[in-house]
N, C-alpha and C positions, 0 to 999 in steps of 0.2 A: 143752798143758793150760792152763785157766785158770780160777781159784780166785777166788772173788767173797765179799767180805768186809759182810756186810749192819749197818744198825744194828737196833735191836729193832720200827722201824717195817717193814724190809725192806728197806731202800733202800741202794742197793749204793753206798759211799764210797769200797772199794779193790778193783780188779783186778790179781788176779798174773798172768802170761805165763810158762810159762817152757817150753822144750822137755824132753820126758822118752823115752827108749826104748821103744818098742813093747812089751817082756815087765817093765817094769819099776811095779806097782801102788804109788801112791804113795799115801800116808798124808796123810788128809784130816784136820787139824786142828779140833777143837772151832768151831761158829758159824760153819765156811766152808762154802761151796758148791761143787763142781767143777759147771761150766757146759760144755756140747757146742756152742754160740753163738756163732762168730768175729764176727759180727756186731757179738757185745754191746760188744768191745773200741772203737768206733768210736761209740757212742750215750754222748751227755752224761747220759743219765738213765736209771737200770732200779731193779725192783724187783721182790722176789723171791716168790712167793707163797707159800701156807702148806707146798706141795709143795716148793720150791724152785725151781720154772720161774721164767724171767725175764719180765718183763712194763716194757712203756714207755707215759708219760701220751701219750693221744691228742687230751687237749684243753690249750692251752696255757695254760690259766690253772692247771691241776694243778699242771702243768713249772714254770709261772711261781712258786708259792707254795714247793712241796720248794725251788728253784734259790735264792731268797731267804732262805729259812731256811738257806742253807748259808753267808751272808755275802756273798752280791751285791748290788750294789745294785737298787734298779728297773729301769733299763735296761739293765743286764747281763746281770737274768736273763730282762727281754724276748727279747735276742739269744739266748741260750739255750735258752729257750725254744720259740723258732722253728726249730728244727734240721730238718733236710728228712728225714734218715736214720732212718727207724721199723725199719727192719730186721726190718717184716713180725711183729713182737710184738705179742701180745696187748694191751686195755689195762691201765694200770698201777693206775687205778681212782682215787678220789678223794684229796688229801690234804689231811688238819688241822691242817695243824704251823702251830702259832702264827707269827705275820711280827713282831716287833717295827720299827715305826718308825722312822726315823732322825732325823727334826728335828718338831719340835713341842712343847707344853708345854700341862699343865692348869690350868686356874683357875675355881676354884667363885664365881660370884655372891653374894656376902652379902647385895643388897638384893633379891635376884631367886631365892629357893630354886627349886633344879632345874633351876635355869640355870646352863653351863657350858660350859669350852671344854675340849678333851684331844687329844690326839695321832689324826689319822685313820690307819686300820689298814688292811690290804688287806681286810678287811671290811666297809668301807663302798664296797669298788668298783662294788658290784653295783648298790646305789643312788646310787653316783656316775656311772655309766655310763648306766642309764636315764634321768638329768636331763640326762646330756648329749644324747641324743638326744631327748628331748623336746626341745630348746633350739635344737636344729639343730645345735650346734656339734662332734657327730661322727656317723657316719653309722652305722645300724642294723646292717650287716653290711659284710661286706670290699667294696670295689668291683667290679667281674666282670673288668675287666682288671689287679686288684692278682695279679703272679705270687709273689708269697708271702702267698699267702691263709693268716689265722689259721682253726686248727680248735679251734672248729666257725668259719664264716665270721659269726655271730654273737659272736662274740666280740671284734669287732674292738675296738669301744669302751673296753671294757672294760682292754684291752691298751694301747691309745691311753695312756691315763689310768696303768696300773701303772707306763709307761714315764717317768711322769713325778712320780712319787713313790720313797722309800725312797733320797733322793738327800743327800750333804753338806749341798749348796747349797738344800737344799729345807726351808721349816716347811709343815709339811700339819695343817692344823687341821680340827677339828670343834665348829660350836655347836650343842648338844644343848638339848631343855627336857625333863623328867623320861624321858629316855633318848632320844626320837626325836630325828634330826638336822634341824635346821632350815636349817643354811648348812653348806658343806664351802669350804674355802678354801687354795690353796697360793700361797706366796712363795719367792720364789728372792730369797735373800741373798749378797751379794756383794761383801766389806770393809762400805764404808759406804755398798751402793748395797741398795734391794730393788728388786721387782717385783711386785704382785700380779699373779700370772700369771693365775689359775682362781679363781672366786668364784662358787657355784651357789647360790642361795635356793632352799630347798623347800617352800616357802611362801609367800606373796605378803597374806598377811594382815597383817603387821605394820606399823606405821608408820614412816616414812623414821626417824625419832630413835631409833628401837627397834633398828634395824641400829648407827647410829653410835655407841651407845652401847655395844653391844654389839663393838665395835670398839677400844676405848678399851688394853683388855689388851696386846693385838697393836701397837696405834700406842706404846704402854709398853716394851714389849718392845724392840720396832726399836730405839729412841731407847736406853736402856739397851745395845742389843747393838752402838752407835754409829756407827748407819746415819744418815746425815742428807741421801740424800736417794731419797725415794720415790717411784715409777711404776707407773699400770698401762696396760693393755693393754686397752681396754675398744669392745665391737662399736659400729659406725660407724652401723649401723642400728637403734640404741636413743638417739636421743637423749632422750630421756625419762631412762636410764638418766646416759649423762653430765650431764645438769643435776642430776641428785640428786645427782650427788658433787661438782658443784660448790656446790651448797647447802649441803652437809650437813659436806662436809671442806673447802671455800675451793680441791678439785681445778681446776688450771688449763689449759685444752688446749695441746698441747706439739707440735702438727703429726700428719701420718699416721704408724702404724704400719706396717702395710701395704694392702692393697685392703680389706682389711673390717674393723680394728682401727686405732683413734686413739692417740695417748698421752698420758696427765695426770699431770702431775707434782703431787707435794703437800705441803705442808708440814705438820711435825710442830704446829709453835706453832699454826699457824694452826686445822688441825683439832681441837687442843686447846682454843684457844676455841670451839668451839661443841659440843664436849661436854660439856652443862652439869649433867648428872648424870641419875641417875633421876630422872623427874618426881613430887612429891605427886600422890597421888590425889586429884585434883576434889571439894569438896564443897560445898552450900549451906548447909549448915550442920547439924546433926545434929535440932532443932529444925526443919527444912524441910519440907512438905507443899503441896499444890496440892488444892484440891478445887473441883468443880463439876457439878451435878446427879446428884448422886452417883457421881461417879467421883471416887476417891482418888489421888494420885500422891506416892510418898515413895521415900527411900532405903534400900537392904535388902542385907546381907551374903548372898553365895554361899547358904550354907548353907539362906537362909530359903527360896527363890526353885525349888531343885533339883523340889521337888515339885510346884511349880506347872507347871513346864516338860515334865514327866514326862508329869502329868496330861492336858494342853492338845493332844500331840501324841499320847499313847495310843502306837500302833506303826507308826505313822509312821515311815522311816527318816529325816526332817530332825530328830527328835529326838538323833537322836546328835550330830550336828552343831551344834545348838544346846547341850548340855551341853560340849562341848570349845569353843562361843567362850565360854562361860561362865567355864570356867576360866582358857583362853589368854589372853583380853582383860583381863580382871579380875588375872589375877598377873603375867601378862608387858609388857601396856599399860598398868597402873594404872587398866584404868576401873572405872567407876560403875555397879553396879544400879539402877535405878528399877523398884518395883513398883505395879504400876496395880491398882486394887479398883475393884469395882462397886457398887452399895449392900450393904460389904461381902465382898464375893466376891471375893479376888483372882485375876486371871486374866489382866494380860499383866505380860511382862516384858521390859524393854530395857537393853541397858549401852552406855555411854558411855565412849570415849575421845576423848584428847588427839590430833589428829593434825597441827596445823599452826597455829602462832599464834594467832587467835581461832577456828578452825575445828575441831570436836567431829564425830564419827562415832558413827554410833548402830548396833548392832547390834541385831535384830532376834532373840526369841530365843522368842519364842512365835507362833500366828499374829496375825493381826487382829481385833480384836473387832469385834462390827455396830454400824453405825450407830444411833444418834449417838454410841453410847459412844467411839467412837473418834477421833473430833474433838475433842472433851476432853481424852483421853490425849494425844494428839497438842497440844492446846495444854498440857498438865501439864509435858509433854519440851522444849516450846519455854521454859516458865516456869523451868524448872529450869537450862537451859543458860545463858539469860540471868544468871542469880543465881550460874551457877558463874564468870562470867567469857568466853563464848562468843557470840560473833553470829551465828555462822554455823555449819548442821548439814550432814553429808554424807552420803551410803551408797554402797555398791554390791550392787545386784543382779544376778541372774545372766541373761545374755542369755536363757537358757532358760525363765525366768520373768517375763522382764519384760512378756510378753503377757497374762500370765495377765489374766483382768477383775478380779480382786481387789486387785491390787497396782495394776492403773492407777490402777481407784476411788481408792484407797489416795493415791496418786502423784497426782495429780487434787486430792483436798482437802487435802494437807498444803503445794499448793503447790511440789510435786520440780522442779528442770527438769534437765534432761541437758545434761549438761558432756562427757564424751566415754564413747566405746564400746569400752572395750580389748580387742581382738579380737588380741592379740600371746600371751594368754594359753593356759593348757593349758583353763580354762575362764573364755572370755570373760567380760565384764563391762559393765555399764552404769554409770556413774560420775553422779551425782548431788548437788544439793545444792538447798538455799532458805536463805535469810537468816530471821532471826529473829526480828527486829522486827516488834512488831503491827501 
């Protein structure tokens, strides 16, 4: 006989065993189940349905969440997970049980509302998993010769990644801006040694200083939790990538990791000096204007600009896109609206950030005016950058557009020339700039 003890979700926590007599009906105690299942006795996981039938997860990310919520860690309940013995049961069907965390910590931005870091959950694997395979760095489904293929064989990623969170030795971090994740990031702690192991951007829009800054909590943390000295692990074929962290944190190469991963070591001091805080917002002054043949150029908060951009694009899907770099550049980059009028008439709109020493980034947020008005504006943006402190302007456009004849035109008389073509991206780019000077 065997008597299965469920909790209120269904989920069977105890199995009794025990032999009974052929003529002998035993008394089934309140909230148990008697089970006919020899099977069940030998399955790490069942659950019971509203009938009482026994039922097991058939996908292992189900197994993986119940198995954690029971006090395993991530790779524990990976192995567990992976159990080969389905014992021919139905599935066991989704579970919600919350996973709490085991290493991580929140911290709200005060110069940056809506920015923040907090504990990553098994709820961000699902878009932790798809950036990893965007990224290359795990593969879309199991390989055809892995003989313990996750089910479904799409799941492998996913799996990949649970196995390596809900750990002691693990902070698993998320930086959010008004709830979406921007960066997911884990370190493995160890006395006074870290690693960043895993560092995903899901976004490629921010500037290098806007990462480091954002970094700043985490390099606080370590140093407080009297780690003194730091590693990562960072791909061989991004050097682009290690020169930024050697910019940006004074990281210094430490030899090979293995065939596709380097190692740079870092110092706490050193990348403390060059985190030199949130930058002020750019201005020429509040008094500042540009005019010429009637086109106007001045500086204009958010809120004035929202309608113009609305207007300009109609229903356009690039208008959405243009209202979110409105907002992302302007509170998370500190830039600058410029609004352009025509005798009048306001109608384009550009913001500016800080992205590198004397070098300014223009986003683009309405389309192009016609000629000539647009030479104008275009010298208004250069009068302005000059007066903010800026020699030099940059952009990127999107490979997909860079053909278009309007943006050559465009690119043509403001003087653009092509500096590189980042095609490493999910959506390629053409990387641009002109110097300033008349």
């Amino acid at each position: 006989m065997i008597r299965a003890i469920p909790d209120p979700d269904g989920w069977v926590h105890t199995l009794i065993v025990q032999e009974v007599a052929p003529e002998w009906a035993p008394t089934i105690p309140p909230g148990e189940v008697l089970l006919d299942a020899m099977p069940a006795v030998e399955l790490p996981l069942l659950r019971l349905d509203a009938a009482g039938r026994p039922r097991t997860p058939h996908d292992d990310r189900v197994a993986w969440r119940r198995l954690r919520s029971t006090g395993l860690s991530g790779p524990e309940a990976v192995g567990q997970a992976r159990h080969r013995d389905l014992g021919g049961l139905p599935d066991a069907g989704p579970d919600a049980t919350p996973v709490a965390p085991a290493g991580g910590f929140s911290h709200d931005f005060k110069e940056v509302p809506g920015l923040r870091l907090r504990p990553l959950t098994v709820d961000d694997l699902e878009l932790m998993a798809s950036g990893a395979i965007a990224s290359g760095i795990q593969a879309a489904r199991c390989p055809d010769d892995d003989q313990l293929c996750c089910r479904p064989p799409e799941a492998h990623a996913w799996l990949r990644l649970a196995d390596r969170i809900d750990r002691e030795d693990t902070w698993q971090l998320v930086l959010e801006f008004d709830g979406v994740p921007l960066q997911m990031e884990l370190l493995l702690v160890d006395g006074d040694q870290a690693l960043f192991s895993y560092t995903a951007h899901f976004t490629r829009e921010r500037p290098h200083w806007f990462w480091r800054e954002a970094e700043r909590p985490v390099f606080e943390r370590l140093k407080a939790a009297g780690v003194t000295r730091l590693t990562s692990r960072t791909r061989n074929d991004r050097p682009d990538w290690i020169q930024a962290l050697k910019d940006n944190y004074g990281a210094v190469e430490d030899g090979a990791w293995d065939a596709a991963t380097v190692r740079l070591r870092f110092d706490s001091d050193a990348a403390f000096e060059r985190m030199s805080g949130w930058p002020a917002r750019k201005t020429a002054g509040p008094d500042w204007s540009f005019e010429r043949a009637g086109v106007r150029v001045v500086e204009a908060p958010p809120a004035d600009v929202r309608l113009v951009i609305e207007g300009t694009w109609g229903f356009h899907p690039r208008k959405r896109l243009a209202l979110r770099m409105l907002d992302e550049w302007y509170r998370l980059d500190r830039g600058t609206v410029l609004l352009a009028s025509t005798n009048g008439n306001p109608g384009q709109v550009r913001i500016i950030r800080h992205r590198r020493d004397v070098v300014g980034s223009i986003g683009v947020l309405t389309p192009y005016a016609d000629e000539p008005a647009e030479e104008h504006v275009v010298a208004g943006l250069n009068a302005w950058m000059l007066a903010a402190g800026y020699t030099k302007a940059s952009g990127f456009v999107p490979v997909t557009q860079w053909d278009n004849l309007r943006v050559m035109q465009h690119a043509d008389m403001a003087r653009w020339t092509v500096v590189k073509i980042h095609d490493n991206l999910a959506e390629p780019f053409v990387e641009i700039e002109r110097d300033l000077a008349p």
